[in-house]
KELOFI-665028 format. One line per field, with one value per atom (N, C-alpha, C, CB): residue number from 1; atom name; x, y, z. Coordinates in Angstrom, 3 decimals. Glycine has a CB too. Layout:
N
seq	c(NUM,...)
atom	c(CA,...)
u	c(X,...)
v	c(Y,...)
w	c(Z,...)
This chain:
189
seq	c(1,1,1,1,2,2,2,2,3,3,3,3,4,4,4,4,5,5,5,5,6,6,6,6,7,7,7,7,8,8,8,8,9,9,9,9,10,10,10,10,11,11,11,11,12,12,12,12,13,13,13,13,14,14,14,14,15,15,15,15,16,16,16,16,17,17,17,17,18,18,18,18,19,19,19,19,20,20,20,20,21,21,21,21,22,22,22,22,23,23,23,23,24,24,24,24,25,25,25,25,26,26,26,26,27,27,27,27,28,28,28,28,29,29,29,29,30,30,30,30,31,31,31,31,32,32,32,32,33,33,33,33,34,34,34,34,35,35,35,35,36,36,36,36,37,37,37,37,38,38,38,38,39,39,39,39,40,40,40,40,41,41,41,41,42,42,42,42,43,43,43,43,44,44,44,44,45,45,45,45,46,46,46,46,47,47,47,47,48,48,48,48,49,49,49,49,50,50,50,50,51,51,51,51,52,52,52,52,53,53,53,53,54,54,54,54,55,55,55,55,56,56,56,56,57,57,57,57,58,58,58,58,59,59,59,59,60,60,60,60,61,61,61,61,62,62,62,62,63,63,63,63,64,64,64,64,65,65,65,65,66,66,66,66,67,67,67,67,68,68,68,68,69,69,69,69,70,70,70,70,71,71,71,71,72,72,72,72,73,73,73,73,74,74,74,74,75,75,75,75,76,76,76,76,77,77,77,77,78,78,78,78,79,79,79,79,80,80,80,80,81,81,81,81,82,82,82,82,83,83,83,83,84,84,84,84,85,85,85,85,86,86,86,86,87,87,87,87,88,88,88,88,89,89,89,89,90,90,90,90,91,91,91,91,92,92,92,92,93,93,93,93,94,94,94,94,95,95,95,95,96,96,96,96,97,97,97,97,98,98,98,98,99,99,99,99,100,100,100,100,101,101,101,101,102,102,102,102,103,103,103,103,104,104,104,104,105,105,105,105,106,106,106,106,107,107,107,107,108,108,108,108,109,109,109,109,110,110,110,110,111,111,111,111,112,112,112,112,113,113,113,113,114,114,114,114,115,115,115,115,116,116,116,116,117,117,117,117,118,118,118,118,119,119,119,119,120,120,120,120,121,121,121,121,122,122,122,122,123,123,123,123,124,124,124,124,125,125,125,125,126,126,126,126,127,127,127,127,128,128,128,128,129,129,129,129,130,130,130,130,131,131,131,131,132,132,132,132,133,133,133,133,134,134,134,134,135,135,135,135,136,136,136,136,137,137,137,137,138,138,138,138,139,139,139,139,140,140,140,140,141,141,141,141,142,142,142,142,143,143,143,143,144,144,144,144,145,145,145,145,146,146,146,146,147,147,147,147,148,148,148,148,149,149,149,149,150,150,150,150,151,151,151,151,152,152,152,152,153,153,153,153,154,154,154,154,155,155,155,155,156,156,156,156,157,157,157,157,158,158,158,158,159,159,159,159,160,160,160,160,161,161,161,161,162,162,162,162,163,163,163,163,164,164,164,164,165,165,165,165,166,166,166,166,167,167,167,167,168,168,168,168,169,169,169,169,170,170,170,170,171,171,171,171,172,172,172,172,173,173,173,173,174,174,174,174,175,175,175,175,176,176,176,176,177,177,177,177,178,178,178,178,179,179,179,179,180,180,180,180,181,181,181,181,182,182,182,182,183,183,183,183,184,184,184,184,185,185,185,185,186,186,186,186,187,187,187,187,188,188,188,188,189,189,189,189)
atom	c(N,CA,C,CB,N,CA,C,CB,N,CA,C,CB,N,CA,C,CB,N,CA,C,CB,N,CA,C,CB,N,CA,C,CB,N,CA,C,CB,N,CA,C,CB,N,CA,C,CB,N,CA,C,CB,N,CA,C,CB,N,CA,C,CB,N,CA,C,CB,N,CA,C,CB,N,CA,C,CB,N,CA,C,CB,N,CA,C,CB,N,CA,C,CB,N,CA,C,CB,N,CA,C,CB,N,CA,C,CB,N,CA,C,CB,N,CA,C,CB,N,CA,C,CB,N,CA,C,CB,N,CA,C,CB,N,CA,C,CB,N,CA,C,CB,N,CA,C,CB,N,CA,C,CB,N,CA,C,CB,N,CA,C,CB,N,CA,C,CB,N,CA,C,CB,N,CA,C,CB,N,CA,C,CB,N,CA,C,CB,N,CA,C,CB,N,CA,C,CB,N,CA,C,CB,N,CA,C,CB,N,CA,C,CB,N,CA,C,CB,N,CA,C,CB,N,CA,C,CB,N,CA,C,CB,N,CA,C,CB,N,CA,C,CB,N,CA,C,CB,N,CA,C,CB,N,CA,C,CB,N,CA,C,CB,N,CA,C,CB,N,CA,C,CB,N,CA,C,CB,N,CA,C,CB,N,CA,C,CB,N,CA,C,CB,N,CA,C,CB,N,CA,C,CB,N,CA,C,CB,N,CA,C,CB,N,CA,C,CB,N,CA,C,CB,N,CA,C,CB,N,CA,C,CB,N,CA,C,CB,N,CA,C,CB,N,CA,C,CB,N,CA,C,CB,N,CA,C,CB,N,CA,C,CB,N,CA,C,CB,N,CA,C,CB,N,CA,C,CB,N,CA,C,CB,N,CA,C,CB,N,CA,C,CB,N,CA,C,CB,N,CA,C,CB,N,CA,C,CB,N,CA,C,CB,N,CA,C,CB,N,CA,C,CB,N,CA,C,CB,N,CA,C,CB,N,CA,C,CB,N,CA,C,CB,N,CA,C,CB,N,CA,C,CB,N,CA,C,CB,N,CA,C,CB,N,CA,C,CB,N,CA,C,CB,N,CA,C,CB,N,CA,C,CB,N,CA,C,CB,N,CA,C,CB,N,CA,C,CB,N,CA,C,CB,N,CA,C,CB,N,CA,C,CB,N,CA,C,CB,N,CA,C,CB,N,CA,C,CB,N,CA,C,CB,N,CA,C,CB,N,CA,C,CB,N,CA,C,CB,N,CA,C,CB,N,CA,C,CB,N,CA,C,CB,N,CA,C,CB,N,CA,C,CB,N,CA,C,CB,N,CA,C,CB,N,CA,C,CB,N,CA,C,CB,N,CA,C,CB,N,CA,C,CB,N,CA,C,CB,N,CA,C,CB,N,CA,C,CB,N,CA,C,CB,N,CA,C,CB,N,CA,C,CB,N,CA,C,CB,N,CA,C,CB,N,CA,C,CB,N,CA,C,CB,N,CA,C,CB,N,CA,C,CB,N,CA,C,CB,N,CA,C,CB,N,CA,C,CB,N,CA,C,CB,N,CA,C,CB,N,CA,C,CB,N,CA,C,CB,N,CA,C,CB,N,CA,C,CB,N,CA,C,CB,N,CA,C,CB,N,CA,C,CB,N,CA,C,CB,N,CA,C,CB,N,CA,C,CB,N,CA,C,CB,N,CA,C,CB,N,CA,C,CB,N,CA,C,CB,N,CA,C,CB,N,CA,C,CB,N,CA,C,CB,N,CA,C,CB,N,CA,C,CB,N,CA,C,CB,N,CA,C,CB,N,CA,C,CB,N,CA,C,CB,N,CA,C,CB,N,CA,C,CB,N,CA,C,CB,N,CA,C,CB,N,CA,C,CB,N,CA,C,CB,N,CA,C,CB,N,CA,C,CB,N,CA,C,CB,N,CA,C,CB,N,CA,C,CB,N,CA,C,CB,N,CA,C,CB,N,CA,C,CB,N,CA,C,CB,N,CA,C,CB,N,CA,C,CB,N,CA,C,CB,N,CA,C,CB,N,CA,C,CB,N,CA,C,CB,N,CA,C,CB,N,CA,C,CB,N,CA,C,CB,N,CA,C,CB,N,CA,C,CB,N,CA,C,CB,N,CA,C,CB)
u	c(55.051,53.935,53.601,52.744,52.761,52.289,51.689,51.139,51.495,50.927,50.308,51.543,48.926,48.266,47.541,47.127,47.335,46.357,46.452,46.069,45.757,44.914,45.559,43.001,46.821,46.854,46.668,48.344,46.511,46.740,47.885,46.194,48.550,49.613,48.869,50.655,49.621,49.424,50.534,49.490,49.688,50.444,50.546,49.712,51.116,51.023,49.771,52.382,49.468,47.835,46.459,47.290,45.560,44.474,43.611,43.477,44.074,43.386,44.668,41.676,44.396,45.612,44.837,46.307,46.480,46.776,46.331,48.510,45.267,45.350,45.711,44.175,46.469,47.392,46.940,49.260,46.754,46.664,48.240,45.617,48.655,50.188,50.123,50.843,51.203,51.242,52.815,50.524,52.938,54.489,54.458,55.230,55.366,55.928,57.050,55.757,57.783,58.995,59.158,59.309,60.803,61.528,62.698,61.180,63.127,64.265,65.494,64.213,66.638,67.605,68.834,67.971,69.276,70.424,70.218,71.366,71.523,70.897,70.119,71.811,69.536,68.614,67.170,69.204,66.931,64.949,65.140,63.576,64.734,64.150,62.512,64.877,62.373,60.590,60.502,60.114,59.367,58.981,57.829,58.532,57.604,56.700,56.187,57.434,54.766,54.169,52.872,53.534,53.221,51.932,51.105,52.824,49.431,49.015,47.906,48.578,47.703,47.074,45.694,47.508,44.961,43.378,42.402,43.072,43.356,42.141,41.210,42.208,41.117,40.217,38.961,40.710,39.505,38.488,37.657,39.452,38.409,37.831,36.761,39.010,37.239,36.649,35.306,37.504,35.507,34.273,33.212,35.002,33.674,32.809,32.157,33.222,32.669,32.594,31.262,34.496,31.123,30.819,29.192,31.862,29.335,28.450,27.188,29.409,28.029,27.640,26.073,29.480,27.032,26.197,25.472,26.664,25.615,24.629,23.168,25.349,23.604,22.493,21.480,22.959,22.133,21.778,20.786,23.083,21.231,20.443,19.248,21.038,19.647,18.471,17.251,18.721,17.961,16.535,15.978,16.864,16.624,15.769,15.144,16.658,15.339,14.311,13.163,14.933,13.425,12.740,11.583,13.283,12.316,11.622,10.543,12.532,11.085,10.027,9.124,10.398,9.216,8.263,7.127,9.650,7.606,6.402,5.589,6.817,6.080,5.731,4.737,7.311,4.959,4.410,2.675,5.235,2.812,2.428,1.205,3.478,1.526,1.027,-0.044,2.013,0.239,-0.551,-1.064,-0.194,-1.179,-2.795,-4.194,-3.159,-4.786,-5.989,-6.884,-6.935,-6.494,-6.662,-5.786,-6.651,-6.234,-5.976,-4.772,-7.712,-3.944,-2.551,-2.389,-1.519,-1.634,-1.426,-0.348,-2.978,0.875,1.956,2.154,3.352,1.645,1.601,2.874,0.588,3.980,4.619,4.676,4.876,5.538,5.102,4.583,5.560,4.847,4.145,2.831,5.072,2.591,1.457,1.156,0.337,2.417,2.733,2.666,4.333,1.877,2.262,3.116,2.134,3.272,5.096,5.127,6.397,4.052,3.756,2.340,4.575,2.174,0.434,0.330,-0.505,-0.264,-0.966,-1.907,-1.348,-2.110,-2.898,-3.994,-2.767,-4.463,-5.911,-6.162,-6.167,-5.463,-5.889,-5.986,-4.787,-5.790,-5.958,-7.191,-4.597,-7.444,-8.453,-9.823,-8.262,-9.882,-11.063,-10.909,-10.830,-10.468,-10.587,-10.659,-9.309,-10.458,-10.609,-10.489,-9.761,-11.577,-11.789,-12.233,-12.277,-11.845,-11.690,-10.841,-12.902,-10.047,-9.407,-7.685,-9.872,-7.140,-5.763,-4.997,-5.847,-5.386,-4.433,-4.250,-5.023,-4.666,-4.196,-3.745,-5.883,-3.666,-3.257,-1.797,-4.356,-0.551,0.710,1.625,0.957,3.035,3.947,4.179,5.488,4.124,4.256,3.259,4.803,1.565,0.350,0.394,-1.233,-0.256,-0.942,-2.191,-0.893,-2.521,-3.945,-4.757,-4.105,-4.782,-5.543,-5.618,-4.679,-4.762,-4.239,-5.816,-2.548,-5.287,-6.195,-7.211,-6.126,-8.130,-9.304,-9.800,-9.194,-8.896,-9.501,-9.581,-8.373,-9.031,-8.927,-10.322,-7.741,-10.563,-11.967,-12.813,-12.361,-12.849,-14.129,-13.948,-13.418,-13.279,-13.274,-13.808,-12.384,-13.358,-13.752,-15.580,-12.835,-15.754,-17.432,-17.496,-18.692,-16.631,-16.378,-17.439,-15.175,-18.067,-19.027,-20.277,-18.563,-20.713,-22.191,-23.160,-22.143,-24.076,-25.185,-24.907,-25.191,-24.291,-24.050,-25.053,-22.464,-25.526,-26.395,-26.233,-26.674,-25.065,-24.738,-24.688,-23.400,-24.668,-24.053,-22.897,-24.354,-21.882,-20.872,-19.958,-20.776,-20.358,-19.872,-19.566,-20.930,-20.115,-20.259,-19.166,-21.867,-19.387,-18.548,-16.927,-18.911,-16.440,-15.880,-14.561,-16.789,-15.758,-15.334,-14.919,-16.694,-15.738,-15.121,-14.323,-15.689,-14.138,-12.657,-11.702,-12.311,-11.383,-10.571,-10.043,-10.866,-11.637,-11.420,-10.463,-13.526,-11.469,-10.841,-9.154,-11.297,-8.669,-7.407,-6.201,-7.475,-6.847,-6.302,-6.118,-6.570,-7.241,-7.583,-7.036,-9.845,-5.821,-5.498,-5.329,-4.301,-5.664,-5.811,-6.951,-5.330,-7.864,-9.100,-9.844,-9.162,-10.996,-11.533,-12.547,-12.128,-12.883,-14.345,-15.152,-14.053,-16.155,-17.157,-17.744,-17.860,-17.249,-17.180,-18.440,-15.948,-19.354,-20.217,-20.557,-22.712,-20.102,-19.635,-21.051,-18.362,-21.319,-22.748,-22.738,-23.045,-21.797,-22.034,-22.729,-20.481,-22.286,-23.254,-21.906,-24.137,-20.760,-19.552,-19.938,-18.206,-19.022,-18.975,-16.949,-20.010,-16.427,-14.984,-14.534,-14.600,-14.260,-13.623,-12.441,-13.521,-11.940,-10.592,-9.984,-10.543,-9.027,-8.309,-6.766,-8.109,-6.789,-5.569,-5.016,-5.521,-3.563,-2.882,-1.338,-3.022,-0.609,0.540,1.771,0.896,2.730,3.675,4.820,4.005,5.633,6.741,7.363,7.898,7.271,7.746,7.027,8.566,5.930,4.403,3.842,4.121,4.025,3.463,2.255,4.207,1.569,0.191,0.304,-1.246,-0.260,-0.560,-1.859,0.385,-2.014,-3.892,-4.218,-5.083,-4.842,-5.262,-6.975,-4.977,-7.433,-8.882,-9.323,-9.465,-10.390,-10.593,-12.569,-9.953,-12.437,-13.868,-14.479,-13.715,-16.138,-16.578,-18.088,-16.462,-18.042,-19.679,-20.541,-19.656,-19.861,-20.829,-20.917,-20.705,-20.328,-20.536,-21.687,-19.386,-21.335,-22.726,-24.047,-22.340,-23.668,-25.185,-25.735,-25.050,-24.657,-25.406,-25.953,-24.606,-25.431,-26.335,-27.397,-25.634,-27.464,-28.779,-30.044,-28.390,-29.381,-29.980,-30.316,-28.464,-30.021,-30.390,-31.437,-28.979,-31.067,-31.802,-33.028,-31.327,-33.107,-34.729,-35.232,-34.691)
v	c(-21.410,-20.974,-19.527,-21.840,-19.078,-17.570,-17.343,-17.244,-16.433,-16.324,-14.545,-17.171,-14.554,-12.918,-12.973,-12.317,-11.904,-11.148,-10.320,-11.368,-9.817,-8.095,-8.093,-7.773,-6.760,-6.319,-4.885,-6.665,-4.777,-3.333,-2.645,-3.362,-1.788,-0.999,-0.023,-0.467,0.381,2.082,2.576,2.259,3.535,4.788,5.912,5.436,6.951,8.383,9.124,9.546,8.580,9.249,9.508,8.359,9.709,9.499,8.051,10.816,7.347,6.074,5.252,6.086,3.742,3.209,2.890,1.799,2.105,2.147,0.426,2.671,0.018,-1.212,-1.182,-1.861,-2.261,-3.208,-4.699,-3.432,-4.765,-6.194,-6.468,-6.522,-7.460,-8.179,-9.096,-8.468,-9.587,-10.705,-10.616,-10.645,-12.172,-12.468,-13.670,-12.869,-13.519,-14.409,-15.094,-14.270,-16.570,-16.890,-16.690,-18.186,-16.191,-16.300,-16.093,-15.530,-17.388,-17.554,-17.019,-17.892,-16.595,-15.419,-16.500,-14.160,-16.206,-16.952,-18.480,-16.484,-19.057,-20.149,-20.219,-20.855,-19.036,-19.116,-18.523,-18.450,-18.546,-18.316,-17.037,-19.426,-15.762,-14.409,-14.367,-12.695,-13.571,-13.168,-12.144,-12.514,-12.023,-10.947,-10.082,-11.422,-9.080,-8.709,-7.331,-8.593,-7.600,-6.408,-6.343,-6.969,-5.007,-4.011,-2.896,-2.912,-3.058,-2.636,-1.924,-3.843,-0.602,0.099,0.002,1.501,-0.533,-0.589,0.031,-1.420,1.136,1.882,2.110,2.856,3.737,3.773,3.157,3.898,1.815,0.455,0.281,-1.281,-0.266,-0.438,0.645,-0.385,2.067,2.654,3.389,3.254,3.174,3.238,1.833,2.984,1.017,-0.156,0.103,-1.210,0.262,0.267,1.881,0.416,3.236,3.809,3.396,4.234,2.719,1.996,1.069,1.081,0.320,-0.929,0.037,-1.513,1.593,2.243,3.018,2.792,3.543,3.862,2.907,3.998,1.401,0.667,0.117,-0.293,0.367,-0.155,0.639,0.020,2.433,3.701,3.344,4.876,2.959,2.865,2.190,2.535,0.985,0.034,-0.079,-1.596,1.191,0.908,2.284,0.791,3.310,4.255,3.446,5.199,2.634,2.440,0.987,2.681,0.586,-0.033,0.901,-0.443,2.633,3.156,3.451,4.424,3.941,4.028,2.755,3.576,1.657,0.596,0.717,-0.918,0.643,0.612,1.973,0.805,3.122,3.898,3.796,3.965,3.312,2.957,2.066,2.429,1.043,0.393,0.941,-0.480,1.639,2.163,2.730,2.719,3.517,4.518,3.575,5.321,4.695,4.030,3.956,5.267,4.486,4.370,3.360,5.556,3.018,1.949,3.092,1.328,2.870,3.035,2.627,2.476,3.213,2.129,2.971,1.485,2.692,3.413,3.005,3.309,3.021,2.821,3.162,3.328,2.783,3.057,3.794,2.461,4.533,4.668,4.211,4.837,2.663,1.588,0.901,0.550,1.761,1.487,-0.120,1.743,-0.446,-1.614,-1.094,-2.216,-1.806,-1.873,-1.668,-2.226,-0.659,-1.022,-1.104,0.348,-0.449,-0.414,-0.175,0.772,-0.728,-0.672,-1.509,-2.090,-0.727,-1.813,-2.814,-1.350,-3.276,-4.705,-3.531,-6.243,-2.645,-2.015,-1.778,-0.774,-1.919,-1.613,-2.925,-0.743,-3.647,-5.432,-5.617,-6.553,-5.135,-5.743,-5.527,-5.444,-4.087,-2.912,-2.556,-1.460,-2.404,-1.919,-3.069,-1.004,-4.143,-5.319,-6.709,-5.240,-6.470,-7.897,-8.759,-8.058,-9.881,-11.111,-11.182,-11.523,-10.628,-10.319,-10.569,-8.466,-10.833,-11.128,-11.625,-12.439,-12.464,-13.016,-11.910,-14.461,-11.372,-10.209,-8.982,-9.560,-8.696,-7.366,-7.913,-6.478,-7.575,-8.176,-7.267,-9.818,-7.386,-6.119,-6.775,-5.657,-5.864,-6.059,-6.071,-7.257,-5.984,-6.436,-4.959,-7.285,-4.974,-3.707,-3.361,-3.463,-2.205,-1.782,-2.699,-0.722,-2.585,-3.623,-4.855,-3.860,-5.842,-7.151,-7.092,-7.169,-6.178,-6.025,-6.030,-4.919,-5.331,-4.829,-6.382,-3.169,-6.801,-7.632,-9.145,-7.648,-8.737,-9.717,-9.701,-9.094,-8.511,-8.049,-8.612,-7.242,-8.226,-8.380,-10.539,-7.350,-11.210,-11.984,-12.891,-11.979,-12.387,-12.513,-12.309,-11.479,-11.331,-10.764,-9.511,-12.310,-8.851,-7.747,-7.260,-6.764,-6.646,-5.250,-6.066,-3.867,-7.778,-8.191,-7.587,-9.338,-7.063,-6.785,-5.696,-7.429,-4.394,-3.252,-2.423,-2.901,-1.117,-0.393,0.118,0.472,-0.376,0.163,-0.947,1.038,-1.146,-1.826,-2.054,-1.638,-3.389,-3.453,-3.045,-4.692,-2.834,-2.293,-0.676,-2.564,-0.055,1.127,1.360,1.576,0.353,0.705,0.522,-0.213,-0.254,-0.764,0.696,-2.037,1.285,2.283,3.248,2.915,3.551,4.310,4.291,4.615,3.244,2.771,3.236,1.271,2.988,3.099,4.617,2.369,5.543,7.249,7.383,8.422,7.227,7.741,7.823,6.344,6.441,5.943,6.796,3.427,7.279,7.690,9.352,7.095,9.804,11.195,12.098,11.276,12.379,12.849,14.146,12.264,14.676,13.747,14.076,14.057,12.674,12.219,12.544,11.090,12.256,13.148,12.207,14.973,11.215,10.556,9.758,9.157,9.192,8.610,7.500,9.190,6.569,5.397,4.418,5.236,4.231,3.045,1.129,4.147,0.609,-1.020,-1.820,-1.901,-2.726,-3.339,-4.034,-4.596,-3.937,-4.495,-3.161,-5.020,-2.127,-1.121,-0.043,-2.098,0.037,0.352,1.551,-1.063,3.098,4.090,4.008,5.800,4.530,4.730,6.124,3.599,6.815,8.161,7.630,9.815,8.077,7.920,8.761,7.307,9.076,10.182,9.684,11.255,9.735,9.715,10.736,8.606,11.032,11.580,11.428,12.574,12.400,11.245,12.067,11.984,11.005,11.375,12.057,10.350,12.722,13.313,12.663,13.933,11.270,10.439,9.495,9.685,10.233,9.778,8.386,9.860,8.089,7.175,7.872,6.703,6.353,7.003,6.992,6.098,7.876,7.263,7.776,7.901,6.461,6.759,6.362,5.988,7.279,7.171,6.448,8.456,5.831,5.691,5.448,5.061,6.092,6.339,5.438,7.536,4.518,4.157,5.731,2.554,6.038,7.243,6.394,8.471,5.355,4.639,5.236,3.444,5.654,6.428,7.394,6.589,8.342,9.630,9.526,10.045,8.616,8.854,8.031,7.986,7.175,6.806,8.384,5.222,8.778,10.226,11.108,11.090,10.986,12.129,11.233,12.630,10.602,9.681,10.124,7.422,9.711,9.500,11.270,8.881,12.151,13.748,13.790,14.919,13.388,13.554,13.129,12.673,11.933,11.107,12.024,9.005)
w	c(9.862,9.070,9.341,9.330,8.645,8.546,9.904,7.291,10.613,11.228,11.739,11.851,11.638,11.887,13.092,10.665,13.608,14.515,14.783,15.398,15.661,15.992,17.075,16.242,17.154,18.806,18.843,19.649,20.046,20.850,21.301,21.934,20.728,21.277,21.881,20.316,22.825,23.726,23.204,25.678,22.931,22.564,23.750,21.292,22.820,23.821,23.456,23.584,22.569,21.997,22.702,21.002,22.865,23.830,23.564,23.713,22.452,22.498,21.686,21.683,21.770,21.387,19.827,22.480,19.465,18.157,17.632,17.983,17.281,16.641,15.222,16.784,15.447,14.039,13.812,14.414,12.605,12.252,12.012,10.855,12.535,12.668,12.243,13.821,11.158,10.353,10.588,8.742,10.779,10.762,9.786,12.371,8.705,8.208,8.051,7.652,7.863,7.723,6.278,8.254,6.026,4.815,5.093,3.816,3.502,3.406,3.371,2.897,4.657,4.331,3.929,5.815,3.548,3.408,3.531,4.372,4.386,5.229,6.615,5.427,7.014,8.025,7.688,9.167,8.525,8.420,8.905,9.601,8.502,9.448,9.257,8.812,9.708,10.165,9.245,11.965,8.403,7.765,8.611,6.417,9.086,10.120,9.473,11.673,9.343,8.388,9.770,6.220,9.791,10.866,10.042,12.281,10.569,9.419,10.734,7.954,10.295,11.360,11.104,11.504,11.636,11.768,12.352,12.131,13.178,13.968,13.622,14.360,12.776,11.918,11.155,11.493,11.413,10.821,12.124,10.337,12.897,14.303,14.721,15.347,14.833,15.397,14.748,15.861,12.922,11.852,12.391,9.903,12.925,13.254,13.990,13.619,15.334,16.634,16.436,17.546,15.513,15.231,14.424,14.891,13.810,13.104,14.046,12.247,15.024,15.965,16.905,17.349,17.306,17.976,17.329,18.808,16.445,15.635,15.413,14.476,14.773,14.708,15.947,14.078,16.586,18.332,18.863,19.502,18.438,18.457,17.916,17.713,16.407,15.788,16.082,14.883,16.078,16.557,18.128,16.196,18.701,20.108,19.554,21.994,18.720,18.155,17.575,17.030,16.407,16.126,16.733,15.188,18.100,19.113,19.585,20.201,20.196,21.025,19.902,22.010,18.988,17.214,17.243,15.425,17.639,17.464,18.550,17.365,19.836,21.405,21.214,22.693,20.933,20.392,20.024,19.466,18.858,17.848,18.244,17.114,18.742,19.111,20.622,19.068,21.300,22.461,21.985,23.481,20.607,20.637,20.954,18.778,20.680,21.194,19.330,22.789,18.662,17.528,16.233,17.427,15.315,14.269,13.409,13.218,13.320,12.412,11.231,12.881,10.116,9.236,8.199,8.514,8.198,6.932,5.535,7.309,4.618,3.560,2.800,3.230,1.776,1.234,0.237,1.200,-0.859,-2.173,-3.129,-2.559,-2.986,-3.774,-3.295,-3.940,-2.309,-1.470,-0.554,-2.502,-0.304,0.440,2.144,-0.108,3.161,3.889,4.590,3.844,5.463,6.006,7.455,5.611,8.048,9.692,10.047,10.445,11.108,10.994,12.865,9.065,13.557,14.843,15.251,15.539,16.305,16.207,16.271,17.567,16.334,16.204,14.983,16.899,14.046,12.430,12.115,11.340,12.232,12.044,12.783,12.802,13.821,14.616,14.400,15.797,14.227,14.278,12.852,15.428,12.262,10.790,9.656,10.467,9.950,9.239,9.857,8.297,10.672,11.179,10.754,11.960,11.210,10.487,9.271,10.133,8.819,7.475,7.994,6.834,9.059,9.826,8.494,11.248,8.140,7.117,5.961,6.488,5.647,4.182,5.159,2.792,6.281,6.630,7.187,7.789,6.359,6.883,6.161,6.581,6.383,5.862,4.576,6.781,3.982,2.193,1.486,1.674,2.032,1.101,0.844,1.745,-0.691,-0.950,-0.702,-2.015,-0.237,-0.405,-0.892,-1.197,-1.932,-3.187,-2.602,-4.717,-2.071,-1.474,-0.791,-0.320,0.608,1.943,1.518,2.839,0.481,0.209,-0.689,-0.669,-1.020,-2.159,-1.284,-3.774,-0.405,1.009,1.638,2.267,2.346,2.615,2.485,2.150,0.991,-0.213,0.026,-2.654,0.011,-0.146,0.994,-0.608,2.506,3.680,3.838,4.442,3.080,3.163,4.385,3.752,4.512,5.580,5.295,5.585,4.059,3.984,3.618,2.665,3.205,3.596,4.533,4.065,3.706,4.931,4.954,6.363,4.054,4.552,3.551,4.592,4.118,3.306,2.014,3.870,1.377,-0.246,-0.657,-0.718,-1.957,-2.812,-3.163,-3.485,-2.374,-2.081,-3.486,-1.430,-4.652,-5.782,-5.448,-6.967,-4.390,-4.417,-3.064,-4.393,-1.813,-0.870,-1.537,0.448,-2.306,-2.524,-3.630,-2.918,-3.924,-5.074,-3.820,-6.403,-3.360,-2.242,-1.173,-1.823,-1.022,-0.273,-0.927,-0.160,-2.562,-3.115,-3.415,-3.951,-4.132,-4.238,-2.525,-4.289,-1.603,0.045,-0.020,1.491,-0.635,0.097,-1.611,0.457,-2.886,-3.363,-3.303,-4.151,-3.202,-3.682,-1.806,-4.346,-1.600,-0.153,-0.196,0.494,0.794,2.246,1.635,4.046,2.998,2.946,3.879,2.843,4.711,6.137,6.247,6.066,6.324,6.204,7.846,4.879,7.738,8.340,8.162,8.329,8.285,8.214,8.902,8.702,7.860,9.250,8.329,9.809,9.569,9.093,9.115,10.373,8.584,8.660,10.203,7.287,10.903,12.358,12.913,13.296,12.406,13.373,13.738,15.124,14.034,14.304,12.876,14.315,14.198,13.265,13.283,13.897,12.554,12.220,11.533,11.282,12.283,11.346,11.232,11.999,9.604,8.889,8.479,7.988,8.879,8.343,7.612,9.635,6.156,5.595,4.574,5.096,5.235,4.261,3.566,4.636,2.773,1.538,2.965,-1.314,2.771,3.304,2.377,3.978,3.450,2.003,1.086,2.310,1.442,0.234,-0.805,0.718,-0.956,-1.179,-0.798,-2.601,0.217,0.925,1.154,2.075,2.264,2.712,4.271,2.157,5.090,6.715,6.515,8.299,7.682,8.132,9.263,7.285,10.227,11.189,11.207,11.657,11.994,12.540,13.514,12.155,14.562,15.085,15.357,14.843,16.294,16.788,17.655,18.040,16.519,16.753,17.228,15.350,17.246,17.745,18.496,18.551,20.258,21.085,20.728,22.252,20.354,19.651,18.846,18.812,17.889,16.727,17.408,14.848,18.399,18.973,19.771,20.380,20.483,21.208,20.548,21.901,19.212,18.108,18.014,16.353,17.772,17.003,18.217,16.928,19.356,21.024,20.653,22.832,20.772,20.842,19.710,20.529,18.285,17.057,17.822,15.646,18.056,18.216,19.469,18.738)
């Protein structure tokens, strides 16, 4: 029967030579000879093997990118062109829309999260007319970059800062500004 596999020759070269080797029987006459076809694969191999480390690179880059990411001390959040989700830390889940865990996930849109929010009752009890906070969430997160001051009906101040990325995505930073704005308040009075 047919038979293939992968060997290794050494060469005189600085790396050896892989071949895929296939031997076949056929009919010579009245005896059987071997048909033996060698087929050089290096190139394949070593585009792989090229590839393997490349991706390996990648995702321990884009390992230290999350690890990253995740240690600020501030809320994260990468928005796509389509304005989907694409990276975001447990402090933008936590502090920027709490209680809301379930709509903040990779793939929701803006819209999703907010309409998530709104549904949760995030902004009850807050000094506008949630028709009004609501509008302004939206101007903030379109009209960039944005620069704002954020205060939640728990009492929590939040500076936000978002702007478009080169591929018109969005990033946005936020930042808990609470003692700060109690120390103004504390100086004002």
């Amino acid at each position: 029967g047919d038979h293939r596999d992968l060997h290794s020759f050494p060469t005189r070269r600085s790396s050896d030579l892989y071949a895929d080797l296939s031997v076949s029987p056929v009919p010579w006459g009245e005896h059987t000879a071997a048909l033996v076809s060698i087929h050089d694969v290096s190139g394949r191999l070593n585009a792989r093997r090229l590839y393997e480390s490349a991706e390996a690179a990648r995702r321990d880059a884009h390992q230290r990118l999350i690890d990253a990411i995740e240690a600020m001390n501030e809320g994260f959040a990468l928005f796509d062109a389509d304005d989907r989700l694409q990276l975001f830390n447990q402090r933008y889940v936590s502090d920027i829309w709490p209680g809301c865990e379930k709509y903040v996930r990779h793939g929701a849109t803006f819209r999703e999260i907010v309409e998530g929010a709104i549904e949760r009752g995030l902004w009850r009890g807050a000094d506008r007319p949630e028709e009004e906070i609501i509008r302004r969430i939206y101007d903030r997160h379109r009209n960039l970059p944005s620069e704002s001051e954020i205060r939640y009906p728990s009492g929590r101040w939040v500076r936000q800062s978002k702007k478009r990325t080169s591929d018109g995505g969005i990033v946005a930073v936020y930042s808990d500004i609470t003692s700060a704005k109690e120390r103004e308040a504390a100086v004002i009075e």
